[in-house]
C-alpha positions as CSV (number, residue, x, y, z in Angstrom):
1,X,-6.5,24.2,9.7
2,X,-6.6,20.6,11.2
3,X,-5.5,20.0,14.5
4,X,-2.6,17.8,15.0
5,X,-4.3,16.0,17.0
6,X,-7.0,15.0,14.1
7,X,-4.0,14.1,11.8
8,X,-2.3,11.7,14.6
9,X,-5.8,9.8,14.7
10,X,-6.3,10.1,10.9
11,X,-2.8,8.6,10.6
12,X,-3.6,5.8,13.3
13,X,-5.4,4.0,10.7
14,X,-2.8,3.8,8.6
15,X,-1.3,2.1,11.2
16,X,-4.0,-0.3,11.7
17,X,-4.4,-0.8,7.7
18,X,-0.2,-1.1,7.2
19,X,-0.2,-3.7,10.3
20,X,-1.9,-6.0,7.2
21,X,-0.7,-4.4,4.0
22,X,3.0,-4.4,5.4
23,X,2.9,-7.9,6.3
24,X,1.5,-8.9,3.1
25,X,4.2,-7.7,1.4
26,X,7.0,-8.4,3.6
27,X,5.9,-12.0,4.3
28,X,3.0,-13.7,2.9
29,X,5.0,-14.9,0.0
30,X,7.4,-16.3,2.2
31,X,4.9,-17.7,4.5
32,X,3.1,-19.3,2.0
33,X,6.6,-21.0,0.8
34,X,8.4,-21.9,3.5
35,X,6.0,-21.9,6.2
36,X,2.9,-23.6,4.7
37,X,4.7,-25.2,1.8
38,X,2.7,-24.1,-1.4
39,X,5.0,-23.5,-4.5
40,X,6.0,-19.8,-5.4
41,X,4.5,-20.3,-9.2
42,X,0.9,-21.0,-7.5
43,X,1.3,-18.3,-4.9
44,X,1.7,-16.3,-7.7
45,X,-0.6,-16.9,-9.6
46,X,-3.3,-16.9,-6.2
47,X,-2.4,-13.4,-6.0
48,X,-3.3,-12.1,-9.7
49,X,-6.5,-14.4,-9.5
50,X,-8.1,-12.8,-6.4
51,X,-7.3,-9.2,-7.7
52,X,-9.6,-9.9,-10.7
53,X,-12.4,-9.7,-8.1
54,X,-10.6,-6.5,-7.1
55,X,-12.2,-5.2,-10.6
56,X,-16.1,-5.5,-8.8
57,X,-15.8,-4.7,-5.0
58,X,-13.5,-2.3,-5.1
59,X,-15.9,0.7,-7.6
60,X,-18.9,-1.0,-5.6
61,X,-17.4,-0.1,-2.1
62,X,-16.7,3.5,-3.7
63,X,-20.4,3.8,-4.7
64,X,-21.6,2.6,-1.4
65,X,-19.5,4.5,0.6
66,X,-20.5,7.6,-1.7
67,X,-24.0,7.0,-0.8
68,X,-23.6,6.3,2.8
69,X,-25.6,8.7,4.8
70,X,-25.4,8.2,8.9
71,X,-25.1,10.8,11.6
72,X,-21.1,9.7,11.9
73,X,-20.9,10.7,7.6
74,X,-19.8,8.5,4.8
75,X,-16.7,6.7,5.4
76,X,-15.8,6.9,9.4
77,X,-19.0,4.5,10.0
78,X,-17.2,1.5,8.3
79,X,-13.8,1.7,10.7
80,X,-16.3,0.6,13.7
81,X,-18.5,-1.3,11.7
82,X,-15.3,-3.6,10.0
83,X,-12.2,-3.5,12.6
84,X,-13.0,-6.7,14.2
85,X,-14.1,-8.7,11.4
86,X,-10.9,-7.5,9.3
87,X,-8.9,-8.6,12.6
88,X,-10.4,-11.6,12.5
89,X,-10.0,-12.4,8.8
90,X,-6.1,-11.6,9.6
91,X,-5.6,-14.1,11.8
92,X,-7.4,-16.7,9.6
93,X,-5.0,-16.0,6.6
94,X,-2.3,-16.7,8.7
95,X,-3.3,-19.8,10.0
96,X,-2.0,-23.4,8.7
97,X,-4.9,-26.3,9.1
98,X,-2.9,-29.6,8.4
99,X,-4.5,-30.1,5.0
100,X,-3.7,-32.6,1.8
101,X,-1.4,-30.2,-0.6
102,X,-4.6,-29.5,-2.6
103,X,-6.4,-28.7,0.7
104,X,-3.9,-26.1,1.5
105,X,-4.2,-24.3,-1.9
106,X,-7.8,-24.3,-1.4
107,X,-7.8,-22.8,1.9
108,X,-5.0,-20.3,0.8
109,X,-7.1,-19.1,-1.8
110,X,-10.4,-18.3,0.6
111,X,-8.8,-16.7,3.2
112,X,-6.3,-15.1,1.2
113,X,-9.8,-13.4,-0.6
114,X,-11.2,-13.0,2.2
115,X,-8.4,-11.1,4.0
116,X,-8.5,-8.6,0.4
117,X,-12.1,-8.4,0.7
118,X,-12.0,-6.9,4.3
119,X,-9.4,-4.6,3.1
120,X,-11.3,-3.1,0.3
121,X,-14.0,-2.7,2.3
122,X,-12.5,-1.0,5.5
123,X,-9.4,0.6,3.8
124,X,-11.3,2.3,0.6
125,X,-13.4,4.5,3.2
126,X,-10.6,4.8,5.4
127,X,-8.7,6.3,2.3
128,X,-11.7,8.6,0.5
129,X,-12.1,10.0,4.9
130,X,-8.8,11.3,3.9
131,X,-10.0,13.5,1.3
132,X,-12.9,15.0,2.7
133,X,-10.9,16.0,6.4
134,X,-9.7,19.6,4.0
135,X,-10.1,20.6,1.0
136,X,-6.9,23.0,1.2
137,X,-3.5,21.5,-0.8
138,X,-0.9,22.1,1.6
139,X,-2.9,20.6,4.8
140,X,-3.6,17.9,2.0
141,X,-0.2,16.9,2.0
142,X,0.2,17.1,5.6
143,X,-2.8,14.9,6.4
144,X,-1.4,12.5,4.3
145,X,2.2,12.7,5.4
146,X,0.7,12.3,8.9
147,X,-1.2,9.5,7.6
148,X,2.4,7.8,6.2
149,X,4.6,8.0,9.1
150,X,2.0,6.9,11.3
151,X,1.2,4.0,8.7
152,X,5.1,3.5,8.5
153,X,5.2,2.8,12.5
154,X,2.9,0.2,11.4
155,X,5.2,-1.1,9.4
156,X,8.5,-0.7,11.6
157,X,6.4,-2.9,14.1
158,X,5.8,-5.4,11.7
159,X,9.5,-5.3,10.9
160,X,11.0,-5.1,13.5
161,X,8.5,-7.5,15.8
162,X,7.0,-9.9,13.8
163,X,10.3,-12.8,13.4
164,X,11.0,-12.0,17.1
165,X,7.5,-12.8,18.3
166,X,6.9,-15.7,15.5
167,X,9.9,-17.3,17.7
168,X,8.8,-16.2,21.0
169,X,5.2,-17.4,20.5
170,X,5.7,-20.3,18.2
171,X,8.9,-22.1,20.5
172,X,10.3,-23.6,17.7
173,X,6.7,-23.6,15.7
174,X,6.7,-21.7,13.2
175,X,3.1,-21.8,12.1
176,X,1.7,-21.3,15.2
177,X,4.1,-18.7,16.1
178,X,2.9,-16.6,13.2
179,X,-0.8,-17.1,13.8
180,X,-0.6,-16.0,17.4
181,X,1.9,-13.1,16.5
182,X,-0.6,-12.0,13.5
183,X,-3.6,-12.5,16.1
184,X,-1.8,-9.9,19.1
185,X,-0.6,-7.2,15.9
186,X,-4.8,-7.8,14.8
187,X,-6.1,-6.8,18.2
188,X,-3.7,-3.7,18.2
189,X,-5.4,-3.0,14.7
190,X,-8.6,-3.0,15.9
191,X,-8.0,-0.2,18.5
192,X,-6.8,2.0,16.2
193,X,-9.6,1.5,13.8
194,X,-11.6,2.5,16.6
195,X,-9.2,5.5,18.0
196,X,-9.4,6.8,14.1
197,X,-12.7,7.2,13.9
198,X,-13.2,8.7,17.2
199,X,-10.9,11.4,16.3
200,X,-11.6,12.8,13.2
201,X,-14.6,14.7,11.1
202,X,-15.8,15.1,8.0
203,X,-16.2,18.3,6.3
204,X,-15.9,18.5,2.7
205,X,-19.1,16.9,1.3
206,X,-20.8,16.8,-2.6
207,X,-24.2,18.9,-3.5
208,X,-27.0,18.6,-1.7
209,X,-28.9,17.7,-4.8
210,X,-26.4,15.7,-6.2
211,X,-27.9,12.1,-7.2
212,X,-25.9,9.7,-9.7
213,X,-26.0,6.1,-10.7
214,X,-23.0,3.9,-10.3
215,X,-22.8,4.2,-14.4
216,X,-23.0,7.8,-14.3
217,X,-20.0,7.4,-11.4
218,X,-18.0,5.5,-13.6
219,X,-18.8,7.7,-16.8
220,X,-17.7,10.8,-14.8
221,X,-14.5,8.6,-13.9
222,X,-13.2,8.3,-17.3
223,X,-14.0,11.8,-18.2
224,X,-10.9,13.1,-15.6
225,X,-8.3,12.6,-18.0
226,X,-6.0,13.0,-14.9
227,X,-7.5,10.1,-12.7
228,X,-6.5,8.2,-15.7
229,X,-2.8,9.1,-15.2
230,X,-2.9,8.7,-11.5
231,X,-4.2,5.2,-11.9
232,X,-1.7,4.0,-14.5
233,X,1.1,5.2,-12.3
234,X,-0.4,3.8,-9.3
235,X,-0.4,0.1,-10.6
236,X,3.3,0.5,-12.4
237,X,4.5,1.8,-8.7
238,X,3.0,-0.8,-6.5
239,X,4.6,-3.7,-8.8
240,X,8.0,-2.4,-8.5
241,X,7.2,-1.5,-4.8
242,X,5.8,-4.8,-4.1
243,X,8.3,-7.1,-6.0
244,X,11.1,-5.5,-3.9
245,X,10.0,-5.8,-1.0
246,X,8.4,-9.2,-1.6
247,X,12.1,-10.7,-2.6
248,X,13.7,-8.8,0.0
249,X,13.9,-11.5,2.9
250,X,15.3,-13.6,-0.1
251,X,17.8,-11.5,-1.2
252,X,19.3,-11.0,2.8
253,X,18.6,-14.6,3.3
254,X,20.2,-16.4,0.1
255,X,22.0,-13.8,-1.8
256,X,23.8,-11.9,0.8
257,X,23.6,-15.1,2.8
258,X,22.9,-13.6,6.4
259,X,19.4,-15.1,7.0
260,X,20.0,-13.2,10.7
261,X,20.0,-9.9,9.3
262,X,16.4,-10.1,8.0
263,X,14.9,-8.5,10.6
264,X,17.6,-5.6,10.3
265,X,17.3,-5.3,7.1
266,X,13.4,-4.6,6.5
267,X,13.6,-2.3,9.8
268,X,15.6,-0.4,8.3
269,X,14.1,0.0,5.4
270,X,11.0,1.0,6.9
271,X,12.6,3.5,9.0
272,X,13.9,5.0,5.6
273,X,9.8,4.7,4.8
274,X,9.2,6.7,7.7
275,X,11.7,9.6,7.4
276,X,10.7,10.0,3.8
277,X,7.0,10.5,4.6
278,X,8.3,13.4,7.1
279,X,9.7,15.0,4.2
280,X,6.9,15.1,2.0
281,X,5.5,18.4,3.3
282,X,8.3,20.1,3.8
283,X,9.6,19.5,0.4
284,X,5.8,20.1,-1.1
285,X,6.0,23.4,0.4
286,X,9.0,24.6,-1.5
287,X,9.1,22.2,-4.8
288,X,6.4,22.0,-7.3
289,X,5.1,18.2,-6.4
290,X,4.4,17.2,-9.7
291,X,8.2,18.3,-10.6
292,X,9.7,16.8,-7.0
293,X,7.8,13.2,-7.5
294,X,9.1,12.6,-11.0
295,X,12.2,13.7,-8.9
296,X,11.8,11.3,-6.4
297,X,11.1,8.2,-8.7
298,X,14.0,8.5,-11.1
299,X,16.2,9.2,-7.7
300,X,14.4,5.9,-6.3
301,X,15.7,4.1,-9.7
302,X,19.2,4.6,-9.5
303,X,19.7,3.3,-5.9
304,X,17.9,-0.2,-7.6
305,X,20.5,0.1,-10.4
306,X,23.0,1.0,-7.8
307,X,22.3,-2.3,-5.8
308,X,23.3,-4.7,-8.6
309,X,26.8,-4.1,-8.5
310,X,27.0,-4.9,-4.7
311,X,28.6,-8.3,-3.9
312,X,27.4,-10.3,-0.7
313,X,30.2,-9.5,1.6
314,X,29.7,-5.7,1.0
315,X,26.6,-5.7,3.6
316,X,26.7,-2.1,4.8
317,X,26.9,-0.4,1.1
318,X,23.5,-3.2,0.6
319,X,21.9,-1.8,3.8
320,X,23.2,1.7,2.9
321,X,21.1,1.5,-0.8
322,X,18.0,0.2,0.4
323,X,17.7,2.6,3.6
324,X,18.3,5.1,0.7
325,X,16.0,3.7,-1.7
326,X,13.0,3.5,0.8
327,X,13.7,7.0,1.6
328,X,13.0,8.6,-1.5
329,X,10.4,6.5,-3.0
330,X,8.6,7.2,0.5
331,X,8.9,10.8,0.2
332,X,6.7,10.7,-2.9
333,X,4.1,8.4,-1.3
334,X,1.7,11.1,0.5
335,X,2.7,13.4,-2.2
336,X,0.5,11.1,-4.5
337,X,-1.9,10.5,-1.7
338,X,-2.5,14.1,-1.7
339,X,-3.0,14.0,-5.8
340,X,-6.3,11.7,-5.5
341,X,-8.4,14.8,-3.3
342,X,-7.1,17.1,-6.3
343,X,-8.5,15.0,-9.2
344,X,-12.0,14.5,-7.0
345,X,-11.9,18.6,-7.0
346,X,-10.5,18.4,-10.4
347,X,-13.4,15.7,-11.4
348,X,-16.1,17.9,-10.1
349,X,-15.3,21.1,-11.9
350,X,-15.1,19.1,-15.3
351,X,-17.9,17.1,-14.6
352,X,-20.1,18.7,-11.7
353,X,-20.2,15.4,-10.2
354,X,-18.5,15.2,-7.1
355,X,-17.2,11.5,-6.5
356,X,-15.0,10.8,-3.6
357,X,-15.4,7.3,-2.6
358,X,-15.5,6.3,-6.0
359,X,-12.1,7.9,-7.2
360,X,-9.9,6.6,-4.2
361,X,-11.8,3.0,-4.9
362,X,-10.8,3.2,-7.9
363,X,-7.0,4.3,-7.8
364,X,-6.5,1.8,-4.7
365,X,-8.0,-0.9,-7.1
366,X,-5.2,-0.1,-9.1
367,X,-3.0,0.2,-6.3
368,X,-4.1,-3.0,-5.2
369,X,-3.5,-4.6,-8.8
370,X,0.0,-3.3,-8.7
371,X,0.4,-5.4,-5.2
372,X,-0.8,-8.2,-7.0
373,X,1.1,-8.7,-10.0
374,X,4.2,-7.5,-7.8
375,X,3.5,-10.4,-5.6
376,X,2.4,-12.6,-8.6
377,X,5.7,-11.3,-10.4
378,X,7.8,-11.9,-7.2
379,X,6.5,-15.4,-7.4
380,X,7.1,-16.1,-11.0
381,X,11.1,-14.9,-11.0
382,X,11.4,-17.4,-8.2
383,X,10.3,-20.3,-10.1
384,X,11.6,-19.3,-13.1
385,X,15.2,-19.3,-11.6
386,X,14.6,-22.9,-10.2
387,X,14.2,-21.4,-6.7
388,X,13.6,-24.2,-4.1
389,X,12.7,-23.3,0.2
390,X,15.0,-23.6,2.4
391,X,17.9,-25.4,-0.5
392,X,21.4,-24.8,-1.3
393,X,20.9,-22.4,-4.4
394,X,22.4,-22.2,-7.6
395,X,24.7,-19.5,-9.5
396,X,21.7,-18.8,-12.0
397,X,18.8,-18.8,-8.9
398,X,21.3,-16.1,-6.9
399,X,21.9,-13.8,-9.8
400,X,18.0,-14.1,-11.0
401,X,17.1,-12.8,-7.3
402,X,19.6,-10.2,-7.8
403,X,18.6,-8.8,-11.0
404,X,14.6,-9.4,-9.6
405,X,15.1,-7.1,-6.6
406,X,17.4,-4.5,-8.5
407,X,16.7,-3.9,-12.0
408,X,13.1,-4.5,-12.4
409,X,12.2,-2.3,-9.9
410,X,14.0,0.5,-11.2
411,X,12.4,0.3,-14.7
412,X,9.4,0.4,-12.7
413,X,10.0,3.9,-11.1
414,X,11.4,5.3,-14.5
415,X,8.1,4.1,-16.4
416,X,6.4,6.0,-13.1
417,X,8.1,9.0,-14.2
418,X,8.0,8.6,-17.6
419,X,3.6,8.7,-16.9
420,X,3.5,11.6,-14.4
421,X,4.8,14.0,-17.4
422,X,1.1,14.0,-18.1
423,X,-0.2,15.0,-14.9
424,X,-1.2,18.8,-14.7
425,X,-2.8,19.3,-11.2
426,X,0.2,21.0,-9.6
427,X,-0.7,24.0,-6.1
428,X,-1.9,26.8,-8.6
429,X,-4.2,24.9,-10.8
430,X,-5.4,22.8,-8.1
431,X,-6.6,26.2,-6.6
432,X,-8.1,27.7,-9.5
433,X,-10.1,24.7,-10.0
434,X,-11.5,25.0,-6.8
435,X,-12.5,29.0,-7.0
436,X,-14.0,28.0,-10.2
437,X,-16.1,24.7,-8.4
438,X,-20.2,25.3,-9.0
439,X,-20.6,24.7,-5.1
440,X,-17.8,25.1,-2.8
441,X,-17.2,21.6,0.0
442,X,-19.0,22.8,2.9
């Protein structure tokens, strides 16, 4: 059994990593729009183009980080060998040199890769330590539903702080106020990159004798028939994740027309986040978690259908479906988490080749593929419905970030569930896999 206190500093990176992620999603788009005034069809498209590179680093960080031998272990070294430079990298994304229009583009493009560059490389090991803390199911789930809450106060901070301090630090400024309130959320990042790997061990390691090629890794991959359906689900979720929360400041801002109650509205979505992720474990214990995620997905659906029948002036029923919404789509989150340690155990016992790194580099690749065509997505419905910053908007540009925000993401979670009828790895088999394992995780 884990201590709590191992799972609080396990989770504090998830803090540290969702102080980024979060704001990526909640307000790069946006920043890049309004702020730094590049059009939303470009910053779409910026965000599919980087993740091609996605395609490279991220199996390359698995393999290193599989091969990574120091007296710390395999993946804790890289939280105090990448929190400042990942800091730093944050800030740099979020900064606006006056630059010609093709200047800014340019820029947004190097530090934009950049910034996903440092992610891959801290967050990958940060995710694969996750896997290798147990290798029992149920304290699994609870690492990873310590890992979400904590990641989720992340989040709330960056919901509920970053508009406040953009105007307290910027004084009318808006691009400095975001560079110096990006720069004090960084620092808190780095010391809890650093309080992570303080607190937490590694245990769960491959054979002694085991030596692979990055081929062989990748061979071994597509063998586990059920890393396959993790990673198509991963990438279907995080576009209907990311598109919604993307358009969200647009849809307070324009379609329900209360550009004050942005900063209410995202917090308390992310407190919905938050609760959900507390429920994961107590749920796992008594649901099958294959059975409760397809669950939680087709629940997470119909509160998106739900919100396309509420009119502007109705603003609690709005708040009301998306505090809902981001309560059951969280609840599945460490559920799937928990999934990606299975299919390493599941991968070894079909294989013999035990693969960590490489298997969570690979589904957060996918992951991270979802957040890009979400974003790109996000950016193409804007311009396809004539959106224009900070403009008096038409009938057609309303209803098209309406139907953006609401019905797209539910097809999204019911394609989710439509994919998970294929995965197989529920508590029992999960643990007869393991008693059958040539070499039990030391």
């Amino acid at each position: 059994m884990l201590t709590i206190r191992e799972k609080v500093a396990y989770g504090l990176g998830d803090t540290a990593s969702n102080i980024i992620f979060q704001t990526v999603m909640l307000f790069l788009t946006f920043f890049y729009t309004d702020i730094f005034g590049i059009s939303p069809a470009v910053v779409g498209t910026m965000f599919l183009v980087v993740r091609i590179f996605d395609a490279v680093t991220d199996p390359l960080m698995g393999g290193l980080a599989d091969r990574t031998v120091t007296r710390w272990g395999k993946f804790r070294p890289y939280l105090l060998w990448l929190a400042l430079p990942f800091g730093v990298i944050s800030v740099l994304a979020f900064t606006t040199p006056d630059l010609s229009p093709q200047g800014k583009v340019i820029y947004a493009y190097v530090t934009y890769g950049l910034l996903m560059l440092a992610y891959t490389a801290i967050n990958i090991p940060y995710s694969a330590l996750g896997g290798v803390l147990t290798d029992k199911p149920h304290e699994r789930v609870s690492v990873q539903s310590y890992r979400f809450v904590f990641g989720m106060l992340g989040g709330l901070l960056v919901t509920a702080c970053t508009l406040p301090l953009v105007a307290y630090f910027g004084d009318g400024d808006q691009a400095l106020g975001y560079q110096l309130t990006i720069g004090a959320m960084s620092i808190l990042g780095v010391v809890l990159f650093l309080l992570c790997f303080a607190g937490t061990r590694e245990r769960v390691a491959p054979p002694v004798e085991q030596r692979t090629t990055i081929r062989a890794d990748l061979k071994s991959l597509w063998q586990n028939d059920q890393w396959r359906v993790l990673c198509v689900a991963a990438i279907i979720l995080l576009t209907g994740m990311v598109l919604r929360s993307t358009l969200a400041i647009y849809y307070v801002k324009y379609f329900l027309g209360r550009a004050d109650l942005v900063t209410a509205f995202v917090t308390l979505g992310m407190i919905g986040n938050i609760i959900g992720c507390a429920c994961a474990q107590p749920l796992a214990k008594r649901v099958c978690k294959v059975k409760a995620y397809i669950a939680l997905q087709l629940m997470a659906a119909v509160f998106c259908v739900a919100g396309f029948f509420v009119a502007p002036d109705q603003l609690y029923l709005a708040f009301a479906i998306y505090f809902l919404w981001c309560l059951f789509l969280q609840m599945a989150t460490p559920l799937l988490w928990a999934k990606m340690a299975d299919v390493v155990d599941y991968g070894h016992w079909k294989t013999g080749i035990r693969i960590t790194g490489m298997v969570y580099s690979s589904v957060v690749f996918f992951i991270k593929l979802g957040l890009a065509v979400g974003g790109a997505l996000a950016g193409w419905l804007l311009a396809f419905y004539d959106y224009e910053a900070n403009a008096e908007l038409s009938e057609r540009t309303l209803q098209g970030i309406l139907l953006s925000f609401t019905l797209v993401p539910a097809l999204t979670s019911i394609m989710v569930a439509w994919v998970m009828r294929w995965y197989t790895l529920d508590t029992q088999r999960v643990l007869d896999v393991q008693a059958q394992l040539p070499q039990q995780p030391a």
